[in-house]
C-alpha positions as CSV (number, residue, x, y, z in Angstrom):
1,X,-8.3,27.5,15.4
2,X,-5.7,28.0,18.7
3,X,-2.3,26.9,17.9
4,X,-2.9,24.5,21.3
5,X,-5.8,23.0,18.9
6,X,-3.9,22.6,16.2
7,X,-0.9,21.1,17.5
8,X,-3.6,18.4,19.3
9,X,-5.1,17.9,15.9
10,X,-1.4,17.1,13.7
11,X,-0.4,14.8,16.8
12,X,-3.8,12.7,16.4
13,X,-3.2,12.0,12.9
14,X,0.6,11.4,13.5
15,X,-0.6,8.8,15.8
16,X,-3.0,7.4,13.8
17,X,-0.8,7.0,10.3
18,X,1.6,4.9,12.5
19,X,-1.2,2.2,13.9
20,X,-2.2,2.0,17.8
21,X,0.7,4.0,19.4
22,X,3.9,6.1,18.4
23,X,6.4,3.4,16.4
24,X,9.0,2.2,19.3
25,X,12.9,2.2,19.0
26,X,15.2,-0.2,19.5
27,X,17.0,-3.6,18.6
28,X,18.2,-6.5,20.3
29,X,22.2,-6.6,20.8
30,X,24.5,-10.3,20.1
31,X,27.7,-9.0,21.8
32,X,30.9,-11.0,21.2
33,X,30.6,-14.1,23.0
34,X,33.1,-15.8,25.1
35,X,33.9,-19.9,25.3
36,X,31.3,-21.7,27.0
37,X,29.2,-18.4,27.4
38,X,27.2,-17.2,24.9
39,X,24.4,-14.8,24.3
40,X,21.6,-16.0,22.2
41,X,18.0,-16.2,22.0
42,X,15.7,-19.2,22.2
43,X,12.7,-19.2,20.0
44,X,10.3,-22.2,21.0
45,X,7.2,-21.4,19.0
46,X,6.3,-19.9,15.5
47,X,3.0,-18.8,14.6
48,X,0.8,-21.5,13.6
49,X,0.2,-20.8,9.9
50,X,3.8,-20.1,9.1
51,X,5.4,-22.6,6.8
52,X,2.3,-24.3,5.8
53,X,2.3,-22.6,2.1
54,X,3.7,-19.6,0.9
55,X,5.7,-17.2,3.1
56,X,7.7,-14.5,3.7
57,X,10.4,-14.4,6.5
58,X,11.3,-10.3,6.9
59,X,14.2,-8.9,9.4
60,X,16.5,-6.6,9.5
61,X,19.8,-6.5,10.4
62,X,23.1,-4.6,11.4
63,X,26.3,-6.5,11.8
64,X,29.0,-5.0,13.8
65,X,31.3,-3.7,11.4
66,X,34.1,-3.3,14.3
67,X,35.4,-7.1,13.6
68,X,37.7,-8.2,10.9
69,X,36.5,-10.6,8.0
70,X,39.3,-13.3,8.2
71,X,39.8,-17.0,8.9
72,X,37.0,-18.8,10.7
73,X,37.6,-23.1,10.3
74,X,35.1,-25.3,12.2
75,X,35.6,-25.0,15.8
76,X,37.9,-22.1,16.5
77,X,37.7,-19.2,18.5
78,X,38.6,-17.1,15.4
79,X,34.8,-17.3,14.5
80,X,34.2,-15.4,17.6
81,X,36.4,-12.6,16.6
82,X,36.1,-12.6,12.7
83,X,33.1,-12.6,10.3
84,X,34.0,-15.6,7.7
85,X,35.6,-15.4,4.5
86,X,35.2,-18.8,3.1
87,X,33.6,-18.9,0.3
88,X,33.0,-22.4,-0.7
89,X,30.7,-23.7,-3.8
90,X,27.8,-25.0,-2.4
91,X,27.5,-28.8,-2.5
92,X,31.3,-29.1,-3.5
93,X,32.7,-30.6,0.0
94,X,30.8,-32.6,2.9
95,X,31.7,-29.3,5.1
96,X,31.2,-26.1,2.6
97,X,29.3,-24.7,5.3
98,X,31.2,-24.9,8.5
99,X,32.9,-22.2,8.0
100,X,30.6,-19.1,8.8
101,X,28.7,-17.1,11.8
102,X,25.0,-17.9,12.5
103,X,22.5,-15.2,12.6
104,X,19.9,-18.0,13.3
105,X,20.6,-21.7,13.8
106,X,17.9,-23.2,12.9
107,X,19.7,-26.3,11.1
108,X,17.9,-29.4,12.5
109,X,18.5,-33.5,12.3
110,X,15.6,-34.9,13.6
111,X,16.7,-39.2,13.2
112,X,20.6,-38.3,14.2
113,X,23.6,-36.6,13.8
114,X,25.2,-39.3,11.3
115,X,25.7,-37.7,7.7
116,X,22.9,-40.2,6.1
117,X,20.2,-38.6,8.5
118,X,18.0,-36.1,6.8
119,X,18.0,-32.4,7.8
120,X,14.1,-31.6,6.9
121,X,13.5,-28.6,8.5
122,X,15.9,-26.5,8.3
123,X,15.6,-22.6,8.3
124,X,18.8,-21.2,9.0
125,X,20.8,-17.7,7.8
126,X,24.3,-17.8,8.2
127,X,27.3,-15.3,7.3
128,X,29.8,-16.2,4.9
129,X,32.1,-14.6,2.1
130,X,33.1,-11.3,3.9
131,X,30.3,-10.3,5.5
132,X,27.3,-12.2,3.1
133,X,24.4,-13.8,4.5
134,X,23.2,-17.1,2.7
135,X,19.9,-18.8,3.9
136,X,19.7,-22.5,4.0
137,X,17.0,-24.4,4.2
138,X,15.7,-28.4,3.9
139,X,12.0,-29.7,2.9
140,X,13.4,-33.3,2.6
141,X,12.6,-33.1,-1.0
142,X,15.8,-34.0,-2.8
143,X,18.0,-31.9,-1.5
144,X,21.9,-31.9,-2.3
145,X,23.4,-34.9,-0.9
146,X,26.8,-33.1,0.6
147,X,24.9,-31.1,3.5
148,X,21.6,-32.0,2.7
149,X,20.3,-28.5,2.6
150,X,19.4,-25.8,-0.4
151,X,21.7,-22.7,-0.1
152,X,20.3,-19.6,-1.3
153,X,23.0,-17.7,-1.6
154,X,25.7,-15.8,-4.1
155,X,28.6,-17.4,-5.3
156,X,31.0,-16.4,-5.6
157,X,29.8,-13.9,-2.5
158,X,31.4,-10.9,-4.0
159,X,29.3,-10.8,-7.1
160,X,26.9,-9.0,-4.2
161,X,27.7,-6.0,-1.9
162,X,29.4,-7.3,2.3
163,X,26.7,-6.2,5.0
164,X,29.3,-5.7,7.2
165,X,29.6,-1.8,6.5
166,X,27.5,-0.4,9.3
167,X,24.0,0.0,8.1
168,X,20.9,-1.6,8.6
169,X,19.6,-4.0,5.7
170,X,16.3,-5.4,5.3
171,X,16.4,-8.7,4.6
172,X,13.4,-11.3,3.2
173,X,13.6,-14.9,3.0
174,X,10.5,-15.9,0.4
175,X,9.1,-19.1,-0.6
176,X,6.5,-18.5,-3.9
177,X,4.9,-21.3,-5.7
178,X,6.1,-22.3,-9.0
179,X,4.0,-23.7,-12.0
180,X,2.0,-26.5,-10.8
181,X,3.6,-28.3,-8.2
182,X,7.1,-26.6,-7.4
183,X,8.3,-24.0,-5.2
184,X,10.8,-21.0,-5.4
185,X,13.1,-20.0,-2.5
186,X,14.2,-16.0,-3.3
187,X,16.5,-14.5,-1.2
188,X,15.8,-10.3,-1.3
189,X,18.4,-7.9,0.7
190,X,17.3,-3.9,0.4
191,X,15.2,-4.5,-2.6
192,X,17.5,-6.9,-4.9
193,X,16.9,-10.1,-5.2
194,X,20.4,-12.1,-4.4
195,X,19.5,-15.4,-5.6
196,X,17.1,-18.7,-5.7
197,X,16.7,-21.9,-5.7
198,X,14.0,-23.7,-7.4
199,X,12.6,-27.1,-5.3
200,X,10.9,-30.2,-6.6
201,X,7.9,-29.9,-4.1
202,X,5.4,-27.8,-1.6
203,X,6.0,-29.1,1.5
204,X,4.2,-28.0,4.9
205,X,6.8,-27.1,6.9
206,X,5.0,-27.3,10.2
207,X,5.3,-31.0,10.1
208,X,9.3,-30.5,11.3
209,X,9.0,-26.8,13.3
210,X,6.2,-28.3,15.4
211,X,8.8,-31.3,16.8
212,X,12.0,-31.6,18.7
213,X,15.0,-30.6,16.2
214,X,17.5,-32.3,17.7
215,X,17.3,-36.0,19.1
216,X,20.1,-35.0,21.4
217,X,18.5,-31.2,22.2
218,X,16.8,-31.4,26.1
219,X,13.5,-31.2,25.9
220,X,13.4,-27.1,26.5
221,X,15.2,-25.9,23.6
222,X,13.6,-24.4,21.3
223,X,13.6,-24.8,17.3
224,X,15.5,-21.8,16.3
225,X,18.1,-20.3,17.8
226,X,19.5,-16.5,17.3
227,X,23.0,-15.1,17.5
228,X,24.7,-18.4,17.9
229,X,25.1,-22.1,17.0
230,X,22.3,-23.7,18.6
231,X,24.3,-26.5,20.6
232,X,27.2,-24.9,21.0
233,X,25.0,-22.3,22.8
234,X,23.4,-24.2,25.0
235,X,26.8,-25.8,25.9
236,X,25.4,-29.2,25.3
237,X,27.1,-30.1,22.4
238,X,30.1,-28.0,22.1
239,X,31.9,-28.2,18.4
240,X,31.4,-25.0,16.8
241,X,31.9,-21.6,18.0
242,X,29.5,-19.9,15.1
243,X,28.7,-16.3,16.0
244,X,26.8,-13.5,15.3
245,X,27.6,-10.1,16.5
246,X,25.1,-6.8,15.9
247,X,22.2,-5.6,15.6
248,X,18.8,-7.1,15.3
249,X,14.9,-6.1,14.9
250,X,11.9,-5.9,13.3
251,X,11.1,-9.5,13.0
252,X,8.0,-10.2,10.4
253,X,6.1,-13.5,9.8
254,X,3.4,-13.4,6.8
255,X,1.8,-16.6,5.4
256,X,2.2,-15.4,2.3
257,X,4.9,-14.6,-0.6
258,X,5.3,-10.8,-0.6
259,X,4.8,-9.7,-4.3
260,X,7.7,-8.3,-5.9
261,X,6.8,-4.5,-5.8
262,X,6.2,-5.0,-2.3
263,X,10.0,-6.4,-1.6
264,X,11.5,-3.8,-4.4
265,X,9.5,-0.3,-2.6
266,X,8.4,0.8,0.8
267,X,11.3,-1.0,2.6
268,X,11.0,1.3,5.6
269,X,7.3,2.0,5.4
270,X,6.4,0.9,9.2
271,X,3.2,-1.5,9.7
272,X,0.2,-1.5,12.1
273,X,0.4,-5.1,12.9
274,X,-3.1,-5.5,10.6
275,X,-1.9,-6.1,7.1
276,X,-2.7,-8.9,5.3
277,X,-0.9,-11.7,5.8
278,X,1.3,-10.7,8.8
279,X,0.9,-13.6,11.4
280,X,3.6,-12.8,13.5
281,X,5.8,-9.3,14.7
282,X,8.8,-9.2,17.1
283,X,9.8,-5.4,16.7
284,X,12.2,-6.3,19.5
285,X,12.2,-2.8,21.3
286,X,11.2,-4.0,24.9
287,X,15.1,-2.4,25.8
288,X,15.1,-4.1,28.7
289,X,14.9,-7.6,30.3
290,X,15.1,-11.1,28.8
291,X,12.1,-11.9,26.7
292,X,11.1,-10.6,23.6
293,X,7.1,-10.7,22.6
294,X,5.6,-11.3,19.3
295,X,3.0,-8.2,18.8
296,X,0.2,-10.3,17.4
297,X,0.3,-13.2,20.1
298,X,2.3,-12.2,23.1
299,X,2.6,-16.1,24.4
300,X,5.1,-16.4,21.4
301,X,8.5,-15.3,22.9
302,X,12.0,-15.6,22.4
303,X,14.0,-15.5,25.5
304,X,16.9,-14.2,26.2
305,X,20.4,-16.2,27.6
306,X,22.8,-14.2,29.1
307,X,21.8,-10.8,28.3
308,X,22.6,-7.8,30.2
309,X,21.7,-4.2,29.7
310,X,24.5,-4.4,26.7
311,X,22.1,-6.9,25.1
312,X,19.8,-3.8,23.9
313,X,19.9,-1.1,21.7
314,X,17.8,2.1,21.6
315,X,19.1,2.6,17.5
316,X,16.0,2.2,15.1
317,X,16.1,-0.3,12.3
318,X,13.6,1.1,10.9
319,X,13.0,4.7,9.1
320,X,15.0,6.9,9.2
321,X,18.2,4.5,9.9
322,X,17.4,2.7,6.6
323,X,20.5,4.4,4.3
């Protein structure tokens, strides 16, 4: 066989080991955000089956390690220039979790912003503790009454290694069904499992990500919001500065808990789009422009507010980045 024939023949099984095409690079960019303009990203739509039983919420992430941990109280600029230290017991004050950066704001209040409304529907992450990442969420099923939202997160945060030390980390948010009737939330970073939180019911979640999360929201926001406080971002409803600044990509929805091999091994392994159980992929590589497609259903899109060309990032979360 000709070298030319052989070289032909190693590409063609290269490209078929990695799916339809060559795996993309690239990761969407949250710069530092200024007062009353910030970058974020809108995200009207999930896919359908998301939330309705199990799941598994996948990303991964690379905060900017250039920023200080320090002092970030609701509503200062500090928590555009610090990533937060508090480090507050969950459920021990009305405001434990002021005090933090949002990844995703996906914190809703459907009947009102007055502290007897519900929050069912919540799916937020949010930094806290020098650089840990906490995911809250609310089913309306008796939550905590200070916050009214389950935190699945360490405490104190530095029984579990700070993100914030310039690598990537794969993150999974997982809820698995529990005996007969109850559900687990599992919180996984880079193969360990950080914490739980066990809930009294199986909710379908769709019920609240298929409506308006805000009362006061206009009618185009979306549900969940990325790199920033979700009203504060829209400058609708400006209180909190809550920021997120880095790296982020490879954005996987499955309608199904991920076993625990699979969230313990092959953390970098890349996938096809055609595995079982993945409704939804946003590799977030497009590098340019200011919508973001999900692979699987390309009328699901998260678009973009106030990106430039800084807002991209040709670095790979996936791979050979993954240290």
């Amino acid at each position: 066989m000709s070298f030319r024939r052989t070289a032909i023949t190693l590409f063609l099984i290269a490209f078929a080991l990695v799916g339809e095409k060559p795996q993309a690079f690239g990761a969407l960019r949250f710069l530092k955000s200024e007062p009353n303009h910030f970058d974020f990203g809108d995200q009207r739509t999930l896919p359908p089956t998301f939330g309705t039983g199990e799941f598994t919420f996948e990303l991964w992430i690379k905060p900017d390690a250039s920023f200080p941990v320090g002092f970030t109280d609701r509503g200062t600029l500090n928590q555009l220039t610090a990533w937060s230290n508090a480090d507050i017991a969950p459920y021990s004050a009305a405001n434990w979790w002021f005090q933090g950066n949002f990844l995703l704001d996906g914190h809703t209040r459907p009947d009102g912003f007055t502290p007897d409304k519900t929050r069912e529907g919540t799916f937020s992450l949010q930094f806290y503790g020098g650089g840990r990442l906490r995911w809250m969420f609310a089913d309306d099923g008796d939550v905590a009454p200070l916050g009214k939202v389950w935190a699945v997160e360490a405490y104190p945060a530095k029984s579990t290694p700070s993100l914030v030390d310039g690598k990537w980390h794969d993150v999974n948010c997982v809820r698995r069904w529990f005996g007969a009737s109850k559900a687990e939330l599992e919180l996984w970073i880079d193969g360990r499992l950080i914490a739980t939180q066990m809930l009294p019911m199986r909710v379908n979640m769709r019920q609240f990500w298929d409506s308006l999360p805000h009362p006061r929201n206009p009618r185009f926001v979306g549900g969940w919001c990325w790199g920033s406080e979700v009203m504060t971002a829209w400058n609708y409803y400006f209180t909190q500065y809550e920021d997120y600044k880095g790296l982020l990509a490879e954005l996987r929805f499955w309608d199904r808990a991920k076993s625990v091999g699979e969230l313990q091994t092959n953390l970098s392994a890349p996938i096809s789009g055609r595995e079982t159980g993945l409704v939804g992929y946003f590799p977030l590589d497009e590098n340019r422009g200011d919508t973001a497609s999900d692979r699987l259903d390309r009328s699901r899109i998260i678009t973009l507010h106030n990106a430039t060309s800084e807002s991209w990032s040709t670095e790979s979360a996936s791979m050979m980045n993954y240290k």
